[in-house]
LUMTINU-109001 format. One record per residue (C-alpha): x, y, z negated; residue in one letter. Coordinates in steps of 0.001 Angstrom, whole numbers, plus 500000, padded with zeros to 6 digits. Each point is the difference from the previous one (the first is absolute). Example, Ala and Ser with C-alpha at 12.3 -4.5 7.8 and 13.67 -1.06 7.14 Angstrom:
BEGIN
512300495500492200A
501370503440500660S
END
This chain:
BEGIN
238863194979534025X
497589501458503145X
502437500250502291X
498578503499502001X
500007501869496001X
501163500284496537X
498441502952499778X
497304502303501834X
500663503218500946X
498681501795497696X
501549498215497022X
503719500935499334X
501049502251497369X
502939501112498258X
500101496437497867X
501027498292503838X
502627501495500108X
503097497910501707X
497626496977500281X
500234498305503962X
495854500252501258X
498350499015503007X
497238502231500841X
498103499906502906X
497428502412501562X
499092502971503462X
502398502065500687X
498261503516499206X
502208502475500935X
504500499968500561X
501928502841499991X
503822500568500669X
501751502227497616X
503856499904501767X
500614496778500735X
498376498405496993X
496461498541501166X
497065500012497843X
496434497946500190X
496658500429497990X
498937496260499978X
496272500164498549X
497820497080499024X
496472499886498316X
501365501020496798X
502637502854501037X
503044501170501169X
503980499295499875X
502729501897501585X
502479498066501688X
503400500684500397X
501768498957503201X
503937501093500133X
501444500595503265X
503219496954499706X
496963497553499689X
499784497778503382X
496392500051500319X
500100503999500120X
499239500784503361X
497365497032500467X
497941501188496284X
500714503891501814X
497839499061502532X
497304498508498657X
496645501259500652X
497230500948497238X
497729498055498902X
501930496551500528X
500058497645496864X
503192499140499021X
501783498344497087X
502843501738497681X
502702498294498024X
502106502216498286X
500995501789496400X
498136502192497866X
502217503478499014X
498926502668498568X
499474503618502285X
501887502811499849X
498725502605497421X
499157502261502573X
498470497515502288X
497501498830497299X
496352499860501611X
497709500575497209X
496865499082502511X
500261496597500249X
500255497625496962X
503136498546501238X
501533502969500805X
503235499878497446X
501575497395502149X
501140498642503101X
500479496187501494X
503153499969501949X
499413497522502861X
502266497424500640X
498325498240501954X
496197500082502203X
497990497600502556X
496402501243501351X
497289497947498984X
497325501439502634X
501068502697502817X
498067502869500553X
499254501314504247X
499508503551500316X
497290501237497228X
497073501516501748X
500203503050497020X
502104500517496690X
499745498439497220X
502401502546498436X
499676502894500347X
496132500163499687X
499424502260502991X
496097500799501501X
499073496853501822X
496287499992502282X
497523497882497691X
499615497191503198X
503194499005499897X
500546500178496038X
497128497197500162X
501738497807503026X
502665500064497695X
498551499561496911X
502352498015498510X
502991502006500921X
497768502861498673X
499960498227496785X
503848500297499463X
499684503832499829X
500402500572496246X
497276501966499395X
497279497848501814X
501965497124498160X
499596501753496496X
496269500749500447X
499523495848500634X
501718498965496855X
497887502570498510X
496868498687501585X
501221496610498111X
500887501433496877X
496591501708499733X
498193496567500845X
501770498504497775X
499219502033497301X
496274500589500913X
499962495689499252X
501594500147496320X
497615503243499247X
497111498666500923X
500567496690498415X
501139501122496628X
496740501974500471X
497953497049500174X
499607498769503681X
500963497060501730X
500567499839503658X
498043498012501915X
500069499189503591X
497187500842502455X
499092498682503619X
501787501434502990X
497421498224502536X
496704501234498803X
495954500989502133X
499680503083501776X
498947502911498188X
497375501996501099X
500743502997498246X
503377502173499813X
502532500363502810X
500451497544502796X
501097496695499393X
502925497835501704X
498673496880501149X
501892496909499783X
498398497009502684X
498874496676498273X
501315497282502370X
497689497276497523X
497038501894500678X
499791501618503689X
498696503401500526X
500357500806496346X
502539502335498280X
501662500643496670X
500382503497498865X
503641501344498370X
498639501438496751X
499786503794500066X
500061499344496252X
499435496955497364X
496939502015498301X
497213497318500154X
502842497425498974X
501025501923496803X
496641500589499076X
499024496055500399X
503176499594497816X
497823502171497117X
497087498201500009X
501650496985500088X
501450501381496515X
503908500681500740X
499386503815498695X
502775501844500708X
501916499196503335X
502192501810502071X
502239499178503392X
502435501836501973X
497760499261503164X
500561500249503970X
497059501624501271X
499491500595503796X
497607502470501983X
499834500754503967X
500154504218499556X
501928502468501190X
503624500717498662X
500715503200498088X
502662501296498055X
498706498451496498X
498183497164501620X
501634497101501536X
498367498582502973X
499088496044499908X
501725499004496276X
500284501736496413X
500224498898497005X
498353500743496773X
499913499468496630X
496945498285499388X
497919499749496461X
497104499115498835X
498948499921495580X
496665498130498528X
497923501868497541X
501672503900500419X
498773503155500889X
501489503237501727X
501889500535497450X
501815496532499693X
501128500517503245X
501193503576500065X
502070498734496553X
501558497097502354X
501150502122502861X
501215503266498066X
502156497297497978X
500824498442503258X
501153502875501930X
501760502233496924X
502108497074499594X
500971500129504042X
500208503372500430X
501989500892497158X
502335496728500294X
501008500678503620X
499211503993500834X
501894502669498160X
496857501659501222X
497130501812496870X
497262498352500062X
497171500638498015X
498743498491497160X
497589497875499228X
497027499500500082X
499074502103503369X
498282502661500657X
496570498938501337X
498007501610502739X
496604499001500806X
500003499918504016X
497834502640500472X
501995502325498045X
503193498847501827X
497741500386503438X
499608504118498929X
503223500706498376X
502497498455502137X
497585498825503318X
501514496776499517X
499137496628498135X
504319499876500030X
500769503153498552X
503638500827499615X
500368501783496636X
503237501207500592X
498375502803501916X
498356502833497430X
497104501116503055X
496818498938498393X
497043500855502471X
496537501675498978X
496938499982501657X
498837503516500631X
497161499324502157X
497662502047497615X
502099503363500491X
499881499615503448X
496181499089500918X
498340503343501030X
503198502020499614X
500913502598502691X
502970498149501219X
497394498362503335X
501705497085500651X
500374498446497140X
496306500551499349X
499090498879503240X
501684496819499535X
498635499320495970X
496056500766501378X
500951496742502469X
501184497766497276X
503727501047499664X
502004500514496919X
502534502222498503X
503422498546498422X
502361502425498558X
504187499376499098X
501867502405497542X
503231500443500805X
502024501296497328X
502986503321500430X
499943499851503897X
498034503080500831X
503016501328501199X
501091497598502287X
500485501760503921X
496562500587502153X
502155497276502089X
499342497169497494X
496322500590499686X
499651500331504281X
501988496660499900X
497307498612497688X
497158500896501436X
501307498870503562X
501276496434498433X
496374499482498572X
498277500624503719X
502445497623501035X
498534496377501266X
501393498327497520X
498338502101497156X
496878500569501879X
498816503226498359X
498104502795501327X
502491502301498258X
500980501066496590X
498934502829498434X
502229501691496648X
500442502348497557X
503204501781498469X
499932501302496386X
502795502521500847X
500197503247498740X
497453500902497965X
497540499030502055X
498427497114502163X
501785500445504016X
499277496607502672X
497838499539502935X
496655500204498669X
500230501946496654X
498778503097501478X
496530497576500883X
499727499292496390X
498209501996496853X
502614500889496873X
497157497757498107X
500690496802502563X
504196500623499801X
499624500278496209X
498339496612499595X
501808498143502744X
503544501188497868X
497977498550496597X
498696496887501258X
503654499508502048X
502036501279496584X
502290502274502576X
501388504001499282X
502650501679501121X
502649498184502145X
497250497505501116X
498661498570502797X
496523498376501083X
499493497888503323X
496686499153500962X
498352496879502193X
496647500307501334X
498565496519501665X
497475497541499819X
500558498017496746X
502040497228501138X
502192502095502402X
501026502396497739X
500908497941497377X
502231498216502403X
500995503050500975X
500961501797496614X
501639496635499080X
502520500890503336X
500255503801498521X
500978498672496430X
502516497342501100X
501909502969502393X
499701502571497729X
501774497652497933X
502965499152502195X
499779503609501499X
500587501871496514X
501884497313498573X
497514499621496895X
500547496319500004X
501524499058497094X
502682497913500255X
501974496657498547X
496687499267498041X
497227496958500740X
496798501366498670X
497191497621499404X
496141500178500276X
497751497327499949X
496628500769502560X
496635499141498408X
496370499644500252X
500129499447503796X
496515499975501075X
498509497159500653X
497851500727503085X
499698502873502808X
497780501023502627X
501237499383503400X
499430503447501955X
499077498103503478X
497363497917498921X
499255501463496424X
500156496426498246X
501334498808497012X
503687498110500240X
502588498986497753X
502487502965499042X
502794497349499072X
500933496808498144X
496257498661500538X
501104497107497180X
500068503129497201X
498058499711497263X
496977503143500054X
500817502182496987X
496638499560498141X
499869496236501460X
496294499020501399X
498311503039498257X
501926502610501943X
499289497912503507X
495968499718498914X
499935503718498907X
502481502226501612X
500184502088503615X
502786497489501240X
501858503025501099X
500421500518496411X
501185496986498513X
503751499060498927X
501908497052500616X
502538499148496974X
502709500231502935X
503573501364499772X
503074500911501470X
503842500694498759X
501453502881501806X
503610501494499683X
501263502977501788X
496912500181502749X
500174495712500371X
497951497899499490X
501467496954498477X
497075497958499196X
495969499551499647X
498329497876497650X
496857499519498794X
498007498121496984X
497939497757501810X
496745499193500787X
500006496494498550X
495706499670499185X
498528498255503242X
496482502206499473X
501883503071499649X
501846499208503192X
497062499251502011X
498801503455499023X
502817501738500920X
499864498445502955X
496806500243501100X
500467503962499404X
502860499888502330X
497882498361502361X
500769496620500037X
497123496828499645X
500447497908497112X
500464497046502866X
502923501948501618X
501606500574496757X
499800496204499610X
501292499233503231X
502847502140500027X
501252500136495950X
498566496709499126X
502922498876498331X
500571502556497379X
496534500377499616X
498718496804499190X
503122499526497812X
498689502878497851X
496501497921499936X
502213497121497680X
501258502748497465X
502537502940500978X
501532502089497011X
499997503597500505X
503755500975501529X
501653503051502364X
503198499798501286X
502502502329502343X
502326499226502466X
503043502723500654X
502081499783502835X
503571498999499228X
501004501550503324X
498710503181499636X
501687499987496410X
503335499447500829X
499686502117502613X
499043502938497078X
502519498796497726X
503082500165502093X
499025503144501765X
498977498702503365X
497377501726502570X
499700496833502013X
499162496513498944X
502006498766502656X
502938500775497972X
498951497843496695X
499379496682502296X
502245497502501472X
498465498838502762X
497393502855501185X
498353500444503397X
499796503225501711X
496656502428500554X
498821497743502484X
500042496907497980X
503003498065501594X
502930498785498844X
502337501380502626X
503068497319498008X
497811496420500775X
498058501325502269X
497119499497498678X
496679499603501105X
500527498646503209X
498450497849502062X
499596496027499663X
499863496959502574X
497449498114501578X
500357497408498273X
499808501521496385X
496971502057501100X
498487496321501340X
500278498743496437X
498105502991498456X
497053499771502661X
500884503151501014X
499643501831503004X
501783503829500505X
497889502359501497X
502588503378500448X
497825503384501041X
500551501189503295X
503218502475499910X
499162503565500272X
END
């Protein structure tokens, strides 16, 4: 028999009942009810309430105990009260009735709770971490992290796949975000690079003919933290299928994530397949490549109403290159003067950036706002057709150069949104982003660079690259977005060598430089590459959708803060002499200040 359990915590029932059990576990919480002294003693798997009676000799000693120390129980399992029946925990139709304790590992004074779960600052949740990780729901949305893993590996294998493993120590990437270099002690003054993601590897493993592989893969880039981006480490999961299209992907994910989503959310979710939006589309109706769907406000463009029109400023602003995007707003024409000042003066705010906001109110039986007066009965009538607004509606408008206001109206949308409380809730809707294009002009020097995934196959393949205004060309490119994230891009790929020189060479790059730099995959696809396209979505940024969470921080174990440190190991610090010495390498800090 283990001699610190018979049983966990969360494990007796009614069937124990009179049976002698060691259980041991934290004390989570005591209480004294008159003399008789009760404990919570939690482990991984739950919680028993332990009865201490006040002739047993140990009473004052287990009386004082503090939280959070481990201790071991030996006692007898009866069953509660009728009225004292806790129908929240599993084991809550009985009692152990200790007859006798010893403390495995003591416990100094906690630095926060455990229990209850009161507001703790972020820094010292993360010095803490693994105290943190007691808390029960933090602890819950791990196991779920686990469970989801877990059943991402017996999905994807029953559909096929078969996880491989890729390199951890790879060459620096030109490309993408910035790389974490690892020192080569073998070969002084030269560096490994952390992979920011295994996407040449997975693609070697196609054209060396494994065809469908998938991993649950550490990936690791040196950008800034935000709330649904990890700084340093994430993890994804990582797939790539020989001889698909589009489609064949888009049939692997929506199976994929209806299975997660509906196995552990009581959240809708739509159905498959998703709705698809071609980019540009999603760029005018929601100003956003990430469009949350949960929010009705689909935006127009109106610049056409507004070029020559009486109202000055917006016709000022259109005869220099500006545009006009408009949002309907359904039933809040009456809404208070006061909401529609607070608009307009959040929207001139810095973080917004707008020069204002103009609007319109559909309010008693006729057109009232700002600039309606400015505006002919011809120019109202078509801005309420092309909007689809009447009575009871509303119309804000953005007026900006192109890439400001859609920036902008993107900002108006999303508040509008919270403001009104038009998001719709406990439901994951689902788009899927396409045909991203595959080039734009940079507005500095007016040349021709990549607009994404460079490795994307050209829709139309060499013809389109030979023929077509770059500007104008597609890249068979996706994304997977749910509730305004983006879980994922992927991409068929550009596996033909003289189609990738082409592409290339658009972008601006010499057919020697494209050697030098993506030799590897490149002169693999010389010795015979099937067509394949793959995704990646992050399993962090899932979890953190599918239990609820706003921050990412609270779906990992181990996370660093905003400034990329882990505040628990203290980690990075600095290193010796010595170690540096091995490296062949010399610190040079900038001058402070």
């Amino acid at each position: 028999m283990n001699e610190y359990r018979t049983h966990t915590c969360g494990e007796l029932r009614r069937t124990h009942i009179g049976q002698d059990v060691v259980l041991s576990g934290w004390l989570h919480n005591r209480r004294d009810h008159g003399g008789v002294f009760f404990i919570d003693l939690r482990d991984h798997y739950g919680i028993t309430q332990i009865v201490v009676q006040p002739d047993a000799p140990f009473f004052d000693e287990v009386t004082h105990l503090r939280k959070e120390n481990v201790i071991r129980v030996k006692g007898t399992v009866e069953e509660r009260a009728t009225d004292t029946v806790n129908a929240k925990i599993d084991t809550g139709e009985v009692e152990v009735v200790m007859r006798a304790f010893d403390i495995l590992g003591a416990a100094e004074s906690l630095p926060f709770a455990v229990f209850p779960e009161d507001e703790v600052s972020e820094e010292l949740r993360l010095r803490y971490r693994f105290l943190d990780l007691r808390r029960q729901r933090l602890h819950a949305d791990i196991l779920l992290r686990s469970r989801i893993t877990a059943r991402v590996r017996e999905l994807m294998v029953r559909m096929g796949f078969t996880e491989y493993q890729t390199p951890v120590l790879t060459s620096s990437s030109p490309e993408g975000a910035r790389d974490f270099l690892v020192p080569s002690r073998l070969h002084p003054g030269k560096f490994y690079a952390l992979p920011q993601a295994p996407q040449q590897f997975k693609q070697l493993l196609m054209v060396a003919g494994f065809d469908r592989y998938f991993q649950i893969a550490p990936c690791f880039r040196d950008e800034d933290a935000r709330a649904n981006r990890s700084p340093g480490e994430f993890y994804q999961i990582d797939m790539e299928m020989s001889f698909v299209t589009q489609d064949d992907v888009f049939a692997v994910i929506e199976s994929l994530f209806t299975d997660l989503f509906s196995t552990f959310s009581d959240r809708k979710m739509d159905t498959a397949p998703f709705v698809r939006i071609p980019y540009r589309e999603a760029m005018l109706k929601y100003g956003s490549d990430k469009p949350d769907l949960r929010n009705p406000i689909e935006i127009r463009d109106l610049t056409d109403v507004f070029d020559g029109s009486a109202f000055a400023i917006f016709a000022k602003q259109i005869a220099a290159g500006a545009i006009v995007r408009a949002l309907p707003v359904k039933g809040v024409a009456d809404n208070p003067k006061s909401f529609f000042n607070g608009m307009v003066e959040w929207a001139m705010s810095p973080e917004v950036g707008a020069g204002g906001l103009a609007y319109l109110q559909w309010k008693d039986g006729e057109v009232k706002g700002p600039i309606a007066k400015v505006l002919s009965r011809d120019e109202l009538d078509t801005i309420a057709r092309r909007c689809g607004v009447g009575q009871g509606d509303v119309v804000f408008f953005v007026c900006d150069q192109e890439k400001k206001a859609v920036a902008i109206s993107a900002k108006v949308r999303t508040h509008l949104g919270q403001e009104l409380k038009l998001i719709e809730p406990d439901v994951f809707r689902f788009c899927w982003i396409v045909d991203f294009p595959m080039y734009e002009e940079n507005p500095e020097t007016g040349k021709i660079e990549f607009s994404h995934n460079p490795f994307s196959m050209p829709q139309g393949g060499m013809e389109a690259l030979n023929a077509m205004d770059p500007r104008d060309i597609l890249a068979w490119q996706y994304d997977i977005v749910c509730n305004g994230e983006e879980l994922s891009s992927g991409a068929i790929r550009n596996h033909q060598p003289d189609v990738m020189y082409r592409a290339f060479e658009i972008g601006g790059y010499t057919r020697e430089e494209v050697d030098a730099q993506f030799g590897g995959i490149i002169n693999a696809f010389k010795l015979g590459a099937p067509p394949h396209g793959g995704i990646a979505p992050g399993l962090d940024r899932l979890v953190m959708l599918i239990a609820g969470r706003e921050n990412l921080r609270e779906v990992v174990a181990f996370p660093m803060n905003q400034h990329a440190q882990d505040l628990m190991m203290g980690a990075p610090r600095a290193v010796t002499d010595r170690q540096l010495n091995e490296l062949s390498i010399r610190v040079d800090l900038p001058e402070e200040g």
